[in-house]
N, C-alpha and C positions, 0 to 999 in steps of 0.2 A: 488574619489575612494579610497583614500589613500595607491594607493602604493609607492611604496620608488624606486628609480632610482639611476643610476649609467650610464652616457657614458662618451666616449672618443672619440670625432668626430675627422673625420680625416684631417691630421694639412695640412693646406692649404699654408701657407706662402711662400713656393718653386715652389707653381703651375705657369705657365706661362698663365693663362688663368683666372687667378684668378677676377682682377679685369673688368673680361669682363661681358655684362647679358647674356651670353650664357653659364655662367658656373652653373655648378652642381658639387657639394661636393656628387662623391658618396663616401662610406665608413664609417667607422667609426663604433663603438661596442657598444652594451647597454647592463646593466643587469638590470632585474622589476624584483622587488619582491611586494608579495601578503604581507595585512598588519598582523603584527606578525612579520614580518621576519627582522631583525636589516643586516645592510648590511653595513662595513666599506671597505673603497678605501684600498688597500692596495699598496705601493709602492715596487716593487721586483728590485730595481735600475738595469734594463736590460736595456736599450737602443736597442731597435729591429728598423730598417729601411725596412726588406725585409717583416714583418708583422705588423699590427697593435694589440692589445691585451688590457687587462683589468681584473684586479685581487680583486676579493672583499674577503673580509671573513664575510661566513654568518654565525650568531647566532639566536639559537631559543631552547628558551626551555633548558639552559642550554650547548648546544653541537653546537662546532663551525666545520665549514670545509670551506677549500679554495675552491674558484671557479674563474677558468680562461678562459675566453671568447676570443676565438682569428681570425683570417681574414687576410688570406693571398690571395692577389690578384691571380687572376686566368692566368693574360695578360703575366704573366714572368715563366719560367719554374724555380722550386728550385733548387740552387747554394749552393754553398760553404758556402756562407752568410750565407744562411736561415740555414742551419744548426747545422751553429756555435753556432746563436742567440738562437735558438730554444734547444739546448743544453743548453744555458746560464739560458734559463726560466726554462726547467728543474730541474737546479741545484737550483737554486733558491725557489723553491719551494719544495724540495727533504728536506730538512733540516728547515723547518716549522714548524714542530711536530704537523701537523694537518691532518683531511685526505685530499684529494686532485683529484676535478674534474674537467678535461681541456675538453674544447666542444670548436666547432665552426669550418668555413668555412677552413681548410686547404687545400684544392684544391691541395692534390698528389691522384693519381688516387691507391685508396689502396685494388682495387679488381682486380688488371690487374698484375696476375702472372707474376713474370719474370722483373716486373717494377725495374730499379735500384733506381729510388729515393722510392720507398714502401719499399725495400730492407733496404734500408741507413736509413729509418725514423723507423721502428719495431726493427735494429738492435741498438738508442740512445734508444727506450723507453726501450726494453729489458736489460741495461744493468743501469736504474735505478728502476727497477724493474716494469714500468707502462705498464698497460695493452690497447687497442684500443679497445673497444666492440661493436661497429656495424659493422656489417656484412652484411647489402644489401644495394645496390645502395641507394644515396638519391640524385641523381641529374634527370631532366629529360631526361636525354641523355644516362644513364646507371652508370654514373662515382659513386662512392664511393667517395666522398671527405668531405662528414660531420664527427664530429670526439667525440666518447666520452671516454675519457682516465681514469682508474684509476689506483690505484694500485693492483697487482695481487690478495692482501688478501681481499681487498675492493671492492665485486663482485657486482655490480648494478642488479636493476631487469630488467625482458626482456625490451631489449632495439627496442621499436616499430619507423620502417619508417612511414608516414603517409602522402600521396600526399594531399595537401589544395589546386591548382588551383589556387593559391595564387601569387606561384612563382615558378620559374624552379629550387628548391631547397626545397627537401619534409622538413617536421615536424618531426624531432625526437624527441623522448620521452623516460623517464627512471625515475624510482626513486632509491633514497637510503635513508638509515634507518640512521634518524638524531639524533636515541637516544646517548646521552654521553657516552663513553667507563668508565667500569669499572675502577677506578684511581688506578692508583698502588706507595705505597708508599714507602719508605725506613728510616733507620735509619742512620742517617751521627753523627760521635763524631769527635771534633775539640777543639781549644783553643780558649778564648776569646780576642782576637787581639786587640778588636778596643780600650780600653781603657788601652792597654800595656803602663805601667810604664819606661819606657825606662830609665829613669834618678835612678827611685831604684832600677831596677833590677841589672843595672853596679857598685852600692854600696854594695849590696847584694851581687855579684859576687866579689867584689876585699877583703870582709872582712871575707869570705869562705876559709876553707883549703884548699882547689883549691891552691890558691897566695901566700900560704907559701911555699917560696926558700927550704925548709927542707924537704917539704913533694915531690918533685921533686927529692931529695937528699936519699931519705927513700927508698923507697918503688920502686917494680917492675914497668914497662909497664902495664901486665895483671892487678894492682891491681890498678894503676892510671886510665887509662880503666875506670876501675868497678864504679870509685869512681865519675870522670867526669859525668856519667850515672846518677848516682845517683844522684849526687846535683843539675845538670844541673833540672832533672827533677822535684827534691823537691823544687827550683827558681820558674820551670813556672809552676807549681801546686800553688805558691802562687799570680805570678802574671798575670798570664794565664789560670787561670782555665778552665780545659776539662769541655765540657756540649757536651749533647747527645739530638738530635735534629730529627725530624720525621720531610719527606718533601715528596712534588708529585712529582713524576718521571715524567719529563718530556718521550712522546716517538717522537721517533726518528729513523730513518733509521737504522739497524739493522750492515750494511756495516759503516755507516759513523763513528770512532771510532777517538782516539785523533791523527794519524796520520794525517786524511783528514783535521779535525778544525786547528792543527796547517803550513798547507799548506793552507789552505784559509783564516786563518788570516794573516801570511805573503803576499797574493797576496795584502791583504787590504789595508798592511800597507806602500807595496809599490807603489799603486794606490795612496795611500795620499800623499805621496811624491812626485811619479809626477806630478799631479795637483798645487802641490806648486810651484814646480822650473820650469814643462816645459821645461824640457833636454830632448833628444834626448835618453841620457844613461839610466835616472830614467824612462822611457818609456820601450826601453829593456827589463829592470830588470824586470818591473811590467808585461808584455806580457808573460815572458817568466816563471814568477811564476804563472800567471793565467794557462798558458799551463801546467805546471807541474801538479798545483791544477786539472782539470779538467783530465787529465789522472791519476791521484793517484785516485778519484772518479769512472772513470771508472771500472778501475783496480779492485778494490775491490768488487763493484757491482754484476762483473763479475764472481768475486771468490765467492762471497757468496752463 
C-alpha cells in the first residue's frame, strides 16, 4: 500500500509476566501516513514513565508540523509525575518553531466539571499557550479522554467524534492546513570573524598611535576616547569586515525570549555534568535549574 509507519511498542523488559504465553503487550503508539507523506522520528529527550508517546515531524509539499501521539494508561489515576512529565513534553515541543498537534488516549476525564486533574492539565496547556479542541465524549461510557491539542492561533477544522463499533474508544477526526507559512526574513550586519587575522591585527594595533607613550601624555580623556573609536574600528574594517546578510526568521514562541534560552541552556549544561560525575551535588544543581527553567517559562507564558 505503501504507507510509511512509525511505532513505539510498549517496553516490556520490567513486566513480571513477560516471559510467560499468557502474556500480551497491550500498549504501545503508532503513526501511518498515506504515501506523500515524509514522516521523521523525532527524539524530544523526555523520558516519560507514567505515559507512553511518539513525536514525528510530518513533511509534504514543502510545510513541516510536529505530531505527538500519546497513551496514558487508564488503570492509575494522574499524579504528580504525569504532570511534571507532561509539562516536560510540552516544553519540549513549545520551542520547535514548528506548528504543533498532540492527540491521543490521555484518559483524564476533561468533560466532568469540577475535575481537579481537568483543572491541573487546561491550567499547564493554558500557560504555554495550547489549546484542547474536542468537546464531546469519545469513550463509550461518556468520558472525554481522547485529546487533540494545538496552539490557540493554530485553529483545526471541526473536530468530528465518530463511534466505529470497533472499539470502546470513538474515531476522532480533524484536519489542518498543511500549506507552508509565509517566511519572514530579516536583515542581520556583523563582522567577518571566522578568518580574523589575530596575529596582524596585534601588529597593526602596537604600530598605531594608540601605543605612542606621548599620545597618552598629549591629549585629554574625551579626545583618547574619540580616537580609540576610531582606530579600533578602522583595524576591524580591515580585518573584519561588516557584511550585510538576509536570513529566515526562524518562529518561535512569542514568550520564549533570551531570558528563558539562557535558563534552559544552563539547566543543559548542568545536566552534562551530572551525567559525567554522578554526584549527588551535580544532581542538585541540575534539578534545581530545570526547576527554575520550567518556572521562568511559565512565568512568561503567563504574562504574555
Amino acid at each position: 500500500m505503501g504507507f510509511n509507519v512509525l511505532e513505539a511498542a510498549r517496553p516490556t523488559a520490567d513486566h513480571p509476566k513477560r516471559d510467560t504465553a499468557s502474556f500480551i503487550n497491550h500498549g504501545g503508539v503508532a503513526i501511518i501516513a498515506k504515501p506523500g507523506f515524509v514522516l521523521s522520528k523525532i527524539s524530544l529527550n523526555v523520558k516519560a514513565t507514567t505515559f507512553e508517546y511518539l513525536c514525528t515531524k510530518i513533511y509534504v509539499k514543502g510545510s513541516s508540523r510536529l505530531l505527538v501521539v500519546i497513551y496514558r494508561p487508564g488503570s492509575e489515576h494522574p499524579n504528580a509525575n504525569f504532570f511534571a512529565e507532561f509539562t516536560s513534553l510540552l516544553e519540549a515541543v513549545a520551542i520547535s518553531g514548528l506548528p504543533v498537534t498532540i492527540t491521543g488516549d490521555i484518559n483524564v476525564h476533561l468533560n466532568v466539571d469540577g475535575d481537579t486533574h481537568r483543572t491541573k492539565l487546561n491550567d499547564i496547556l493554558a500557560s504555554f499557550d495550547f489549546v484542547q479542541r474536542v468537546s464531546t465524549p469519545t469513550h463509550d461510557r461518556g468520558g472525554l479522554l481522547d485529546v487533540v491539542i494545538t496552539t490557540s492561533a493554530d485553529d483545526p477544522s471541526e473536530v468530528t467524534v465518530t463511534k466505529t463499533g470497533r472499539s470502546d474508544h470513538s474515531l476522532v477526526s480533524w484536519s489542518v492546513n498543511m500549506a507552508p507559512p509565509e517566511p519572514i526574513y530579516r536583515t542581520v550586519t556583523g563582522r567577518q570573524w571566522r578568518n580574523f587575522d589575530t596575529e596582524g591585527f596585534m601588529s597593526a594595533l602596537s604600530n598605531c598611535d594608540l601605543c605612542r607613550p606621548s599620545c597618552v601624555n598629549e591629549e585629554s580623556p574625551e579626545t583618547l576616547a574619540d580616537r580609540y573609536d576610531s582606530v579600533i574600528t578602522e583595524l576591524l574594517d580591515e580585518f573584519a569586515p561588516q557584511t550585510t546578510i538576509t536570513v529566515r526568521q526562524r518562529r518561535h514562541r512569542p514568550w520564549y525570549d533570551d531570558e528563558c534560552r539562557q535558563s534552559r541552556r544552563k539547566a543543559r549544561k548542568l545536566e552534562r555534568r551530572f551525567r559525567r560525575f554522578k554526584t549527588s551535588e551535580s544532581y542538585e544543581a541540575w534539578r534545581a535549574a530545570l526547576s527554575n527553567s520550567r518556572k521562568m517559562s511559565h512565568a512568561k507564558a503567563a504574562e504574555y
